[in-house]
BAMAR-171743 format. One record per residue (C-alpha): z, x, y. Coordinates in steps of 0.2 Angstrom, whole numbers, m for minus. Layout:
% residues N
> Z | X | Y
...
//
This chain:
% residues 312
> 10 | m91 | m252
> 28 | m86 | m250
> 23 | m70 | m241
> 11 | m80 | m229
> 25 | m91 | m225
> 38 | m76 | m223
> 24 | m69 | m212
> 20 | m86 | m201
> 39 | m91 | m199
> 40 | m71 | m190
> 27 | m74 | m180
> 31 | m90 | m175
> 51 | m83 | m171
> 45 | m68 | m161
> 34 | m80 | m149
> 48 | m92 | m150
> 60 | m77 | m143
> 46 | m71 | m133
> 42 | m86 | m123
> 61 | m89 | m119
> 62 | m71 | m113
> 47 | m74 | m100
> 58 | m89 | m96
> 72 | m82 | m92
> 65 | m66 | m84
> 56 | m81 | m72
> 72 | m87 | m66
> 73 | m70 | m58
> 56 | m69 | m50
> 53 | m78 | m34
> 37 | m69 | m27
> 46 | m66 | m10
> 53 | m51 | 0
> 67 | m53 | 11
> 67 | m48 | 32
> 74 | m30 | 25
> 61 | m29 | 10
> 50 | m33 | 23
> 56 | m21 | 36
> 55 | m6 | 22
> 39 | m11 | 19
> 30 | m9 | 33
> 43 | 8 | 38
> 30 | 22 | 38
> 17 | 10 | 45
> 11 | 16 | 64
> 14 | m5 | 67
> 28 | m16 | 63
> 27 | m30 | 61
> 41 | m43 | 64
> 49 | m59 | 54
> 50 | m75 | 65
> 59 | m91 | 61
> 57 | m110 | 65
> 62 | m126 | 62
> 53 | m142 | 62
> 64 | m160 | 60
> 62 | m172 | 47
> 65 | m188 | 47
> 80 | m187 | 33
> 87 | m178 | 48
> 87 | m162 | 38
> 72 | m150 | 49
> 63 | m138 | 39
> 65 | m119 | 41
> 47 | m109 | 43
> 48 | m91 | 41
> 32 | m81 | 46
> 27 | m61 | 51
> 15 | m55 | 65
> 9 | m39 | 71
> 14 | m36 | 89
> 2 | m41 | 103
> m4 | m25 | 107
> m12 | m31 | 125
> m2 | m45 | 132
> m1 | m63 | 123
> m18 | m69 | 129
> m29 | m53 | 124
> m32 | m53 | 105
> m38 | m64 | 93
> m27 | m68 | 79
> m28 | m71 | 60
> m18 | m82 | 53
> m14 | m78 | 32
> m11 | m94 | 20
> m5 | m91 | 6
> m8 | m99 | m12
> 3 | m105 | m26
> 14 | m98 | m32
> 16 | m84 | m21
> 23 | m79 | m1
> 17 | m72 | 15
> 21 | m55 | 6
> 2 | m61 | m5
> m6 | m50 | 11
> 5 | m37 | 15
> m10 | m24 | 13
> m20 | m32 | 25
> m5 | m29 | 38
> m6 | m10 | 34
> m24 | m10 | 37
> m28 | m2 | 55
> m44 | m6 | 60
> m39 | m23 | 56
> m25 | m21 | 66
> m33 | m16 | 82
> m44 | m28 | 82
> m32 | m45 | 80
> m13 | m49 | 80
> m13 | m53 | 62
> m1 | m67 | 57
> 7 | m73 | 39
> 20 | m89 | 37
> 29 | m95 | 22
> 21 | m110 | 16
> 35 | m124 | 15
> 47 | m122 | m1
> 40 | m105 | m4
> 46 | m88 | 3
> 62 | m89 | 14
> 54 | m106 | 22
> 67 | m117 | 14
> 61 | m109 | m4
> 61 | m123 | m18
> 63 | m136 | m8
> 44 | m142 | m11
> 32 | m153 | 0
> 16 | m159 | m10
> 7 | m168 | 4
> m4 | m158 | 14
> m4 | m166 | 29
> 14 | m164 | 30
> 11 | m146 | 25
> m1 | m143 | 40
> 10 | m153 | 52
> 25 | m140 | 46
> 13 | m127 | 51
> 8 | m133 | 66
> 21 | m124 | 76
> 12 | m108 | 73
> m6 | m115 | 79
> 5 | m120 | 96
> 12 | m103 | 99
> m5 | m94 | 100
> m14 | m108 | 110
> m17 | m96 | 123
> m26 | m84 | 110
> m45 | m81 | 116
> m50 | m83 | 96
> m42 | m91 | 82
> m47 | m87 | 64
> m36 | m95 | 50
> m37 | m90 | 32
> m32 | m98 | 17
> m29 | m93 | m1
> m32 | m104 | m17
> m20 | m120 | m10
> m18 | m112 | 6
> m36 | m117 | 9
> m31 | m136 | 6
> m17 | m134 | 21
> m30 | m124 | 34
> m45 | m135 | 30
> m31 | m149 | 37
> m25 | m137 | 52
> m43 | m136 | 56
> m45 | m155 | 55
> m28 | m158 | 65
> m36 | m140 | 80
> m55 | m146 | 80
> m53 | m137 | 97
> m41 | m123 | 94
> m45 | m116 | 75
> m63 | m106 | 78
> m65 | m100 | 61
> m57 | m103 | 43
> m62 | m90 | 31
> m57 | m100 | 13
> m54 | m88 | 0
> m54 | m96 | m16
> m51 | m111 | m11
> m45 | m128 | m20
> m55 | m142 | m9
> m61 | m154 | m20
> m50 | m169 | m30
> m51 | m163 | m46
> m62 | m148 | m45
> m47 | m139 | m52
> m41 | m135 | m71
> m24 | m141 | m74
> m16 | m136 | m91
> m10 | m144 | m103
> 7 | m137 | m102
> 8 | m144 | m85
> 9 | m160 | m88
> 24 | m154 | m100
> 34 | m147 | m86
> 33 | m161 | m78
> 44 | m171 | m91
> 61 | m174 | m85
> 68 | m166 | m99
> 60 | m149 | m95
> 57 | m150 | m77
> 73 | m143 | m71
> 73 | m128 | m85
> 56 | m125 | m76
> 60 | m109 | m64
> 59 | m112 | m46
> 46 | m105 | m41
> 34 | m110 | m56
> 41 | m128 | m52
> 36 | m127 | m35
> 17 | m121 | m39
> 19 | m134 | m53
> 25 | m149 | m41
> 10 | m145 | m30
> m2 | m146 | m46
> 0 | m162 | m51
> 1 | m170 | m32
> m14 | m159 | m29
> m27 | m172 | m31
> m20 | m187 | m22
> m16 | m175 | m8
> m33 | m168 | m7
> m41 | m189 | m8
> m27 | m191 | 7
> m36 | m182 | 17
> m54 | m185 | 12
> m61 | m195 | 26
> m55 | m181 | 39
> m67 | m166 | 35
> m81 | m170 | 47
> m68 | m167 | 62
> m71 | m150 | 56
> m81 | m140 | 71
> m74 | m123 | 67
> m87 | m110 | 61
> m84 | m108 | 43
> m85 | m94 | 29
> m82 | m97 | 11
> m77 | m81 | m3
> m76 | m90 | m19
> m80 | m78 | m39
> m90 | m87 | m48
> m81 | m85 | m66
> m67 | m92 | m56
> m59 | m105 | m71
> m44 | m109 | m61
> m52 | m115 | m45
> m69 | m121 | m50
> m85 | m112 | m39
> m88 | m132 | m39
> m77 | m132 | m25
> m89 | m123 | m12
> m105 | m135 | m12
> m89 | m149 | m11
> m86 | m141 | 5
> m104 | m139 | 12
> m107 | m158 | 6
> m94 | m160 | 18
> m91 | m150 | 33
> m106 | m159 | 41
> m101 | m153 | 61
> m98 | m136 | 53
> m108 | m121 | 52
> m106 | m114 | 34
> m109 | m96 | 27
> m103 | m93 | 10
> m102 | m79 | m2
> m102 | m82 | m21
> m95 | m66 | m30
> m104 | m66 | m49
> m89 | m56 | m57
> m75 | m62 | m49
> m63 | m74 | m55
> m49 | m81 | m45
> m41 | m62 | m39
> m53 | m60 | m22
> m37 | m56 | m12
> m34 | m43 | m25
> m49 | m35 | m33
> m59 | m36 | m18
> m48 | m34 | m3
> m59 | m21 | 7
> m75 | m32 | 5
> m63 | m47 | 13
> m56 | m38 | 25
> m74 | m29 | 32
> m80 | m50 | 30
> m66 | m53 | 42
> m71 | m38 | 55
> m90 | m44 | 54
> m83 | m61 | 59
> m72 | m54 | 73
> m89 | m41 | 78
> m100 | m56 | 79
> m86 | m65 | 92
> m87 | m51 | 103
> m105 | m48 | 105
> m104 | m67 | 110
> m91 | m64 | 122
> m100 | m50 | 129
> m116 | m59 | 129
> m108 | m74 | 138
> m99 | m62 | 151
> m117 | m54 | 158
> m123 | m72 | 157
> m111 | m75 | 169
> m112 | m60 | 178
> m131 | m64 | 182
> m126 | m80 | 189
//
């Protein structure tokens, strides 16, 4: 009995010690490059592309600071699609950096990736848990590419939540939103335990930053989805949906939510038996050549709508 208790007290020191090593190793993890991380990033890469800043005011009088990266226009403003990249929690605009490295991607749309609010270098953990406000933060970024003949936005995990709103707030302006493992539903979502825990004023504020931030969003994430409930049939943008179905974090539940509700949308969805939530990761080619089938299929339409006119 002794030696089991010897043996018990051990353990339970070691993941005692253990746990506030991954705690204090947290502290120094932000999930972010900075403009020169960025910039030898991309070094060796036949494109650069470049860090932008914004700001938006609030009305505490203190504006927000949006930090995002896009590929150059290769062809004038006006001539290529773009594809806009929203990242998830907890993470940064860095979560798609292999998609900017990838060329036939790149000759085929100006690609874009912004800093979600509190995240990144866009005012990092200063959080925002509403998604309208997230979206109307972002809309900067749908402005400056108005002129674009196509715009495709796509969102990761809780960046689905913010571009399902852009595309509720752009009916006219957003043409596609790819949602890659996407939280859409109230509740369709696991929350942990431990959660809830953070959350307690004692603890919160031992909580690292970054895992606050994602943490912050978690619990809002419910209420912030219900907010803006009654807006999905202003979707009109064409929609695809990537979602694993052993996902446990983001429930596969959250794809028929969407298809129940995108009722002026055209919906195609791909459901990926082995994949949990790690599409961006573990399946990043198979994303990226869904993305250039959806670009493909835009310019046969143009081209067919060009003869069209041509005849006439």
């Amino acid at each position: 009995m002794k030696r089991f208790l010897r043996i018990l007290g051990w353990a339970l020191l070691t993941i005692f010690i253990l746990s506030i090593g991954v705690l204090v190793v947290a502290w120094f993890v932000d999930s972010r490059q900075s403009d020169q991380e960025l910039a030898e990033e991309f070094q060796g890469q036949l494109i650069h592309p470049s860090v932008h800043y914004y700001q938006v005011n609030e009305r505490s009088g203190v504006p927000r600071t949006i930090r995002f990266m896009e590929t150059p226009a290769l062809r004038g403003d006006s001539t290529l699609p773009v594809v806009l990249f929203v990242h998830g929690a907890p993470s940064s605009l860095s979560f798609f950096n292999e998609f900017f490295k990838d060329s036939t991607l790149l000759n085929r749309a100006q690609l874009v990736a912004v800093d979600r609010p509190g995240y990144g270098y866009s005012d990092f953990g200063r959080v925002e848990t509403s998604i309208i406000r997230q979206a109307e933060l972002l809309q900067p970024l749908i402005d400056r590419y108005r002129k674009a003949p196509y715009l495709m936005v796509v969102g990761s995990s809780y960046g689905g939540s913010v571009s399902a709103r852009l595309a509720m707030n752009n009916p006219g302006r957003v043409n596609h939103v790819v949602f890659v493992s996407s939280a859409l539903g109230p509740g369709l979502e696991r929350t942990y335990s431990i959660s809830y825990l953070a959350d307690s004023p004692l603890i919160h504020w031992g909580v690292p930053p970054l895992l606050r931030l994602a943490n912050d969003e978690k619990l809002a994430h419910r209420e912030a989805l219900e907010a803006i409930l009654p807006d999905w049939p202003k979707i009109r943008s064409n929609i695809t949906m990537l979602h694993g179905q052993r996902d446990d974090l983001v429930y596969p539940t959250n794809v028929s939510f969407a298809q129940q509700h995108l009722v002026n949308a055209r919906v195609k969805q791909f459901l990926l038996p082995e994949n949990r939530h790690d599409i961006v990761f573990n399946k990043r080619q198979y994303m990226t050549e869904i993305l250039l089938d959806i670009l493909t299929r835009r310019d046969v339409k143009e081209t067919v709508r060009a003869k069209s006119m041509a005849v006439k």
